[in-house]
C-alpha positions in Angstrom: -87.0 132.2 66.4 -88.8 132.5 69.8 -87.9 135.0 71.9 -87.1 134.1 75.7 -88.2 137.0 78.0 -86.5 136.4 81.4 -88.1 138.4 84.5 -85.5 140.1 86.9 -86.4 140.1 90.5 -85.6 143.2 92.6 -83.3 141.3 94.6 -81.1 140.0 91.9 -80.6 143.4 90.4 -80.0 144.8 93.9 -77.1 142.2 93.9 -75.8 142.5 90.3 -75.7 147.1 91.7 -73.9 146.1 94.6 -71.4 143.9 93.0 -70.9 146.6 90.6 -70.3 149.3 93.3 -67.7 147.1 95.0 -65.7 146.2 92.1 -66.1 149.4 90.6 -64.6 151.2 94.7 -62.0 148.6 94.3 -60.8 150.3 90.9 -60.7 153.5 92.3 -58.7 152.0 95.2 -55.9 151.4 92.2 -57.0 147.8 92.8 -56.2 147.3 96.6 -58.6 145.7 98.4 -60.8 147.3 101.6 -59.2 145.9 104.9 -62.1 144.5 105.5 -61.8 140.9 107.5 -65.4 139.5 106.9 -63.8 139.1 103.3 -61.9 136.6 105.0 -64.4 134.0 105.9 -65.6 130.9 104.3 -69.2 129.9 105.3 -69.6 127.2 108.0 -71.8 125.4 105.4 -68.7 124.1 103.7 -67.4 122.8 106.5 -70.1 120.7 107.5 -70.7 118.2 104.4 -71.1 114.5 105.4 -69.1 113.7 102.3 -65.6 115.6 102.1 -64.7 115.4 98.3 -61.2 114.7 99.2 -61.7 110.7 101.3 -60.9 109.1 98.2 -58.4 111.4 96.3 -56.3 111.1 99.7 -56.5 107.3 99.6 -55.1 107.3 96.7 -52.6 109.8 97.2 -51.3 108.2 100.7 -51.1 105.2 98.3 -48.3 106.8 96.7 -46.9 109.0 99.2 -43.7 107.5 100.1 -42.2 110.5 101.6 -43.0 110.4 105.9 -40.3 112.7 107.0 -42.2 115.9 105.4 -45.0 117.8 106.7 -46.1 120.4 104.4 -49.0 121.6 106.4 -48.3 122.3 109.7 -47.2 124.4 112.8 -43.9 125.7 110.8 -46.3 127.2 108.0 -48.0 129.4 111.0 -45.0 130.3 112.7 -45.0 134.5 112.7 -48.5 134.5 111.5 -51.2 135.8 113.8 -54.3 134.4 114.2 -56.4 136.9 112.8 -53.8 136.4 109.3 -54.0 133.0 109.0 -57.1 132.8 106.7 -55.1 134.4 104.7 -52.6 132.7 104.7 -54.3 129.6 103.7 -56.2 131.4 100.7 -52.3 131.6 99.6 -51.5 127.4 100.0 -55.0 127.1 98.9 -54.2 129.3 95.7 -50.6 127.6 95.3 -52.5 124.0 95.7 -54.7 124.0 93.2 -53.0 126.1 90.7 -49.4 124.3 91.2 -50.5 120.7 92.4 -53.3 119.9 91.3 -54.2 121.2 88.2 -50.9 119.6 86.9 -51.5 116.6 88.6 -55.4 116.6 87.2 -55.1 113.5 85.0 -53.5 110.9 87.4 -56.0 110.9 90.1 -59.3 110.5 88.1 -62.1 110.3 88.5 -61.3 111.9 92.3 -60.1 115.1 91.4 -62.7 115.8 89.2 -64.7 116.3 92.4 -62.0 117.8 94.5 -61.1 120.8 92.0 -64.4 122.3 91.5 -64.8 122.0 95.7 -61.5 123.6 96.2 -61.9 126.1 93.7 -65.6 126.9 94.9 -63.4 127.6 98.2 -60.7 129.7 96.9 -62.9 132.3 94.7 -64.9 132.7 98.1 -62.1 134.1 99.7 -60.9 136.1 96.4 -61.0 139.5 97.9 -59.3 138.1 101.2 -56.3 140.4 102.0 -54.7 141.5 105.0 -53.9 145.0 106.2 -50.1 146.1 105.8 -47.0 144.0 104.4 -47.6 140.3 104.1 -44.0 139.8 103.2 -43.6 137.2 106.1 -47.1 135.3 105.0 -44.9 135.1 101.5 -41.7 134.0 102.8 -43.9 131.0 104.7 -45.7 130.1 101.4 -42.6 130.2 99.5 -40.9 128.1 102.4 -43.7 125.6 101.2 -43.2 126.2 97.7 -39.5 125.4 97.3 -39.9 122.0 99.5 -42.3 120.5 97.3 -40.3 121.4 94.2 -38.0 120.3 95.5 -39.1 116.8 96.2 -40.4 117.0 92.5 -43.1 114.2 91.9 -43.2 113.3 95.7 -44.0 116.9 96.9 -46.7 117.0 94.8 -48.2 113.8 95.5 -47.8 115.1 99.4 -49.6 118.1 99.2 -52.6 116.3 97.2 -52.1 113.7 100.5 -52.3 116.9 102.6 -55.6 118.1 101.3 -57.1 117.1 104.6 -55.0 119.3 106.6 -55.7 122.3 104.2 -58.9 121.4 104.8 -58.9 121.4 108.6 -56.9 124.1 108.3 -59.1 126.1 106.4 -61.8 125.3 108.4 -59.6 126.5 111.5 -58.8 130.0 110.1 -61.3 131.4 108.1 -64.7 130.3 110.1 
């Protein structure tokens, strides 16, 4: 067998040290993340694609939305946040969507959400070490506010929130650029 010899540039391995580093000051933190708010930022570049993955997948999702008394995503899911905790606050719905929605939902929408999930994820490990100073109890009790209403509207609430990914989106876009 042929042996593949790989050259590592100086940059790379400068990288791979520093990754180290921080993971490895994280562990010594018992885990906890630095405050540090620049974790909580999403590049503009992902906000400025001509093609949003989601057009289609909402289409088809408004298509079945029959429920237009709910708003999942909106000012009641701010309400007590401040503006510089709402990024994370949206790394939580954005966590809760993809893991709860529409991972579950994955085969009903295809071939859509074959391009949404990878974008969404691709989003949500950016903000991975996103955390916020101090208790986050009330950013909880907001997500969880969203959690119960769409189990409790079962099929429908999911089928909202995956009609609601262009509000996530917007307000991703809002709180973490």
């Amino acid at each position: 067998m042929a042996m593949v010899e790989m050259a590592v540039s100086p940059f790379l391995t400068g990288t791979l040290a520093t990754s180290c580093l921080l993971l490895l000051g994280l562990s010594w933190q018992g885990g906890a993340a630095a405050p540090i708010s620049s974790h909580c930022r999403l590049d503009k570049s992902n906000f400025q694609q001509p093609y949003i993955p989601t057009s289609f997948l909402l289409f088809q999702a408004s298509l079945a939305d029959n429920n237009t008394d709910v708003r999942l995503i909106g000012e009641k899911l701010f309400r007590g946040v401040s503006m510089s905790e709402r990024c994370y606050l949206m790394k939580q719905v954005l966590n809760f969507t993809l893991e709860e929605v529409l991972l579950p939902q994955s085969d009903r929408f295809q071939p859509y959400m074959q391009e949404v999930v990878p974008f969404l994820a691709r989003l949500s490990n950016s903000l991975s070490t996103c955390h916020i100073e101090g208790d986050d109890l009330h950013i909880q009790k907001n997500v969880q506010k969203l959690k119960d209403t769409v189990k409790k509207l079962g099929e429908s609430g999911e089928i909202k929130a995956i009609g609601e990914l262009d509000l996530l989106f917007m307000s991703l876009r809002n709180a973490c650029i």
